[in-house]
C-alpha positions in Angstrom: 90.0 116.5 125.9 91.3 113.2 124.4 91.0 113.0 120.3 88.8 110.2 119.1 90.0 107.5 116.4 87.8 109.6 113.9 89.2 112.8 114.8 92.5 112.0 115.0 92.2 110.7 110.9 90.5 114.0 110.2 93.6 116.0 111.1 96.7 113.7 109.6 94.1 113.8 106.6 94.2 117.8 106.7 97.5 117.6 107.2 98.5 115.3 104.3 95.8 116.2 102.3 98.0 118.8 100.2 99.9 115.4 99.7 97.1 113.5 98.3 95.8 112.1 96.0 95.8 108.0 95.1 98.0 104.9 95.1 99.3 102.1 92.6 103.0 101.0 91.3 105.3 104.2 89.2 105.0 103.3 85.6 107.7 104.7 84.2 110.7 107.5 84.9 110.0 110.5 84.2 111.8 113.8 82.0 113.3 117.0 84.1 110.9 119.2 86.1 108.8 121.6 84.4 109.0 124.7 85.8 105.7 126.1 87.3 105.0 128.9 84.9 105.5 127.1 81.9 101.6 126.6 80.5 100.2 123.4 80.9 99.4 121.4 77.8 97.0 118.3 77.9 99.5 115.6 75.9 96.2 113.8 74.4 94.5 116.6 73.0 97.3 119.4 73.1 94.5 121.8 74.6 96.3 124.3 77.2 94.7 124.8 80.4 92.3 122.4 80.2 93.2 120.6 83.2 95.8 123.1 84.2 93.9 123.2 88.1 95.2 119.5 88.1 98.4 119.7 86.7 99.0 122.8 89.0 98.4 121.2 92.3 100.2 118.2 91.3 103.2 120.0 90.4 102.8 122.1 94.1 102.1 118.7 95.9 105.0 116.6 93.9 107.2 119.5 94.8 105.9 120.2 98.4 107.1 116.4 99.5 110.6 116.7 97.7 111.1 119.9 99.9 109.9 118.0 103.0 112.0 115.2 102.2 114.9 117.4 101.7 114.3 119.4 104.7 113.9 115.6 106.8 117.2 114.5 105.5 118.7 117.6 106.1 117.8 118.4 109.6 118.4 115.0 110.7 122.2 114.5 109.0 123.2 117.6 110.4 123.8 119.0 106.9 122.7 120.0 103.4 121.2 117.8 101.2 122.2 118.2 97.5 120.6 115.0 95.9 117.9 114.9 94.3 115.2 113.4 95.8 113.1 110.6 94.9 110.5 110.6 97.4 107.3 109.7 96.7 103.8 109.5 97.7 100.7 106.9 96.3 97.1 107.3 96.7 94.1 105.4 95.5 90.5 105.9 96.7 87.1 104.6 94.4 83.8 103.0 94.9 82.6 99.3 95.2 79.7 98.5 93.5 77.3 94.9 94.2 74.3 93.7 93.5 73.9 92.0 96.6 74.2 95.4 98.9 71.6 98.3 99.0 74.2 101.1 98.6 77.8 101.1 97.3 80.8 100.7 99.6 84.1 103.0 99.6 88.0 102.9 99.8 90.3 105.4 100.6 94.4 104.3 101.0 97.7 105.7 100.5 101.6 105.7 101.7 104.7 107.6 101.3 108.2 106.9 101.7 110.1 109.8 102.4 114.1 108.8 101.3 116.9 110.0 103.8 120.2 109.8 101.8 122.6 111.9 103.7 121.0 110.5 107.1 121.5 107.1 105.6 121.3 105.7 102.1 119.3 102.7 103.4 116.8 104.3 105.2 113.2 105.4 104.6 110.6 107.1 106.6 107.0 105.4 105.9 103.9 106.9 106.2 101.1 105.5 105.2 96.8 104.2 105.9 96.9 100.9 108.1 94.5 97.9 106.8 92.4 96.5 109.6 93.2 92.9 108.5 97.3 91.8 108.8 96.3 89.1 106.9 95.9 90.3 103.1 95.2 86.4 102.4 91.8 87.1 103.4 91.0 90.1 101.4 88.2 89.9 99.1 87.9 93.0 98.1 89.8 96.3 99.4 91.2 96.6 102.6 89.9 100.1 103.8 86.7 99.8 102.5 83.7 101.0 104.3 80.2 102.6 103.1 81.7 105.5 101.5 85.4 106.8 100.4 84.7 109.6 103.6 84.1 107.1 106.1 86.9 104.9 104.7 89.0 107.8 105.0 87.7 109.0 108.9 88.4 105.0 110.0 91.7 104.6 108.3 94.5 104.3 111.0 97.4 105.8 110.4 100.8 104.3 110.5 104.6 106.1 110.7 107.6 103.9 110.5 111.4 104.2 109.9 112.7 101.5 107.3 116.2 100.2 107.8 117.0 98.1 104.3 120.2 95.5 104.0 120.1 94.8 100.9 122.8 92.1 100.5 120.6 90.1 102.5 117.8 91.3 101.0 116.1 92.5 105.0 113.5 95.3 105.7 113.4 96.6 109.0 110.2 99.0 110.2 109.9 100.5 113.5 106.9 102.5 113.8 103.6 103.4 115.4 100.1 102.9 114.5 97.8 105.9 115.4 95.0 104.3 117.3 93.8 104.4 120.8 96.0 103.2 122.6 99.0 104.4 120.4 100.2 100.6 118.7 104.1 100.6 118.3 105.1 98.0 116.1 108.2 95.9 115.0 108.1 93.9 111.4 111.2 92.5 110.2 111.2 91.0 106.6 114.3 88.9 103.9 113.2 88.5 100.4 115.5 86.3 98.1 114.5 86.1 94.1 116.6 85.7 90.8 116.1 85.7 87.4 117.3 83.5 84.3 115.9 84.2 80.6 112.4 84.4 80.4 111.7 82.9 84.2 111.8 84.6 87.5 111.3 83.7 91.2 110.8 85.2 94.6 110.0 84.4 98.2 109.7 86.1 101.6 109.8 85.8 104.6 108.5 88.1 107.3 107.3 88.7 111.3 105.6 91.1 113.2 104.8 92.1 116.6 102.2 94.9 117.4 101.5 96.0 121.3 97.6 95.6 121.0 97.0 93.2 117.4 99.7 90.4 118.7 102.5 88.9 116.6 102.6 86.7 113.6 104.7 85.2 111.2 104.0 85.1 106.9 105.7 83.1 104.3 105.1 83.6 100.8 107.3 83.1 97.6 105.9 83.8 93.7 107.0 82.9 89.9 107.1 84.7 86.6 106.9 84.4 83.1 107.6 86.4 80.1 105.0 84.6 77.4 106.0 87.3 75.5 107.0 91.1 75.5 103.8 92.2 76.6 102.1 89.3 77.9 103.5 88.4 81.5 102.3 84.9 83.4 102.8 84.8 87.5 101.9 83.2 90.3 102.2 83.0 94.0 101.1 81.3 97.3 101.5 82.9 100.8 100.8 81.7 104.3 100.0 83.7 107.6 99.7 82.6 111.1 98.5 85.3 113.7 98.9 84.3 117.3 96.4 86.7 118.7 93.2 85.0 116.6 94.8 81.7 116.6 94.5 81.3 113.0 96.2 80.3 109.4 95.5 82.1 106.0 96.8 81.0 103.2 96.2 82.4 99.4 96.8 81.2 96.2 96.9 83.8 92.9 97.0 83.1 89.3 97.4 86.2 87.0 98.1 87.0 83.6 99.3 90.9 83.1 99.0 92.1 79.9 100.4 95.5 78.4 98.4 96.6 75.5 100.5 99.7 74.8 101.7 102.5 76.8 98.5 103.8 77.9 97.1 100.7 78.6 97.2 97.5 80.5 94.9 94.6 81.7 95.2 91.6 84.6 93.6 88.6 84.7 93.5 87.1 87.8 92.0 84.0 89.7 92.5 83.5 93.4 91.7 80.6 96.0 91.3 80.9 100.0 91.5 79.2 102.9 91.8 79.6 106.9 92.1 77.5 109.9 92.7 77.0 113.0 95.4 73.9 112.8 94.9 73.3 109.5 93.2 75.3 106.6 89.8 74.7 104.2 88.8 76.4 101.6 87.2 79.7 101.9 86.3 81.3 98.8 87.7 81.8 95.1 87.5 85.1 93.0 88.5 86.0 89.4 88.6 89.4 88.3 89.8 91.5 84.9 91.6 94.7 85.8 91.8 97.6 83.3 94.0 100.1 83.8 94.4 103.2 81.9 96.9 106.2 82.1 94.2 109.1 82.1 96.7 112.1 82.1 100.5 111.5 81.5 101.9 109.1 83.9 100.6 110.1 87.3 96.8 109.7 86.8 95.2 106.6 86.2 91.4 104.9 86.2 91.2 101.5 87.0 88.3 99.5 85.9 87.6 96.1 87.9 84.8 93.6 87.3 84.6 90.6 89.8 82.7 87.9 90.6 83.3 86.0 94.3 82.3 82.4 95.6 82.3 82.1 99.3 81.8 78.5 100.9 79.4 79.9 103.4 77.0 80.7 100.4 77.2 77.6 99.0 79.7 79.3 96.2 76.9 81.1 94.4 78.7 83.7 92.6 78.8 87.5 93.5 79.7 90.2 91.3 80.8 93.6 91.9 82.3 96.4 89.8 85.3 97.8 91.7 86.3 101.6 90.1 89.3 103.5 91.2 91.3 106.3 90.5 95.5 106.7 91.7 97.5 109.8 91.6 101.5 109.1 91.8 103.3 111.8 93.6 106.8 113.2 93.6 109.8 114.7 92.4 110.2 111.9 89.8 106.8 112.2 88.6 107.0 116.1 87.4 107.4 117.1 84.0 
């Protein structure tokens, strides 16, 4: 009997679950591996055992996709794989909370790219939860987000790609498959060109994709930086998407200041505007938000704290506020201690 869409999430999430565990950018490299019967010391409050449970399966997990990694690269290449591996896995899940709604809404999201050095230096295989919207210029709030973290997690598609880089080009290649009924292959083909001089840096990109049941489409986008001061950073970007299937533009403007506060602790600042069209685009909806972000155990668990208030042309711009808050486990080989 056929697997439904549900099911089929239940089992990858069994499967990777031992994996799991949350999802933002590293932070920071990390000192040699620990090994796993040295007892585990809480760095804030130098309290042994504490949260040993956590640093324990961490450790196993972190461990567990270096193996599989190495394993991957070695059964492919025909031969042993002596690097060290770098491969790493992010996951983020927390809850949505509005005034506006009866209950609070969920998210659940996370990818992992598996390095292949012996089977190529420039390729990675991708794993990771599919957003229902290939437009990200139309995100409000989270992509996976449903009415709870578990039902986030049951509806997430799955995707599975092989990444092909060039980078004296700066290309990404991923060829892959989207677990859904029917199965979606997909093709995505992306340059990036940037540089940096003093205090300024710029980027832009370039990208199109083609997926057997969503269509194709085509997103331009390209972003600038500034250093105010060591640990005060200024950016901001514009992107542009066109998707032939809906027959429509997004477009996206940011505005964000990031600001370290020390090593534990950081905040954004961030003001967005939208638009969509079918020929040409009108405004949508702006947002600003504050993002705190703190490292809660050394420098693979972190709470994120996000207040935001949204105003949507269809509701005459009257503001709406929700509390986004989030926690994201970093996983690896590079993240062990």
């Amino acid at each position: 009997m056929p697997l439904k869409k549900g099911q089929i999430a239940v089992v990858c999430l069994v499967t990777f679950w031992p994996l799991s565990v949350l999802s933002v950018e590293r932070v920071d490299n990390v000192d040699d591996q620990t090994k796993a019967t040295q007892p585990v010391e809480d760095t804030d409050t130098g309290e042994a055992g504490g949260v040993g449970w956590l640093q324990g399966s961490h450790e196993a997990v972190s461990k567990k996709i270096g193996s599989w990694s190495t394993n991957i690269d070695s059964f492919l290449s025909g031969r042993p794989s002596n690097q060290h591996s770098d491969s790493s896995m992010q996951i983020r899940f927390g809850s949505v909370l509005s005034k506006d709604k009866d209950e609070e809404t969920g998210f659940f999201d996370f990818s992992a790219q598996l390095k292949l050095p012996n089977t190529q230096d420039r390729l990675r295989l991708i794993i990771e939860s599919d957003p229902d919207s290939l437009a990200p210029e139309s995100l409000r709030g989270e992509s996976a987000q449903q009415n709870n973290v578990v039902n986030s997690a049951l509806k997430s598609s799955i995707s599975a790609a092989v990444r092909y880089m060039k980078e004296g080009i700066g290309m990404d290649v991923d060829a892959g498959i989207r677990v859904d009924f029917p199965l979606d292959p997909f093709l995505r083909v992306r340059f990036k060109q940037g540089d940096v001089a003093d205090r300024w840096s710029w980027w832009q990109k370039q990208e199109a994709f083609a997926y057997y049941s969503k269509g194709i489409g085509a997103r331009y986008g390209v972003g600038l930086d500034y250093v105010i001061s060591t640990p005060l950073i200024f950016s901001t970007d514009f992107s542009v998407a066109w998707l032939d299937k809906e027959g429509m533009f997004y477009s996206r403007e940011n505005f964000a200041f990031q600001h370290r506060l020390n090593d534990k602790n950081r905040l954004g600042y961030q003001l967005s505007f939208l638009q969509s069209g079918e020929h040409s685009v009108e405004p949508d909806s702006f947002l600003y938000n504050i993002q705190y972000e703190r490292l809660l155990y050394k420098d693979w668990l972190i709470g994120q704290v996000k207040p935001q208030f949204t105003h949507e042309a269809d509701n005459d711009y009257d503001g709406t506020f929700s509390l986004t808050l989030s926690l994201a486990v970093l996983l690896g080989p590079e993240y062990l201690r």
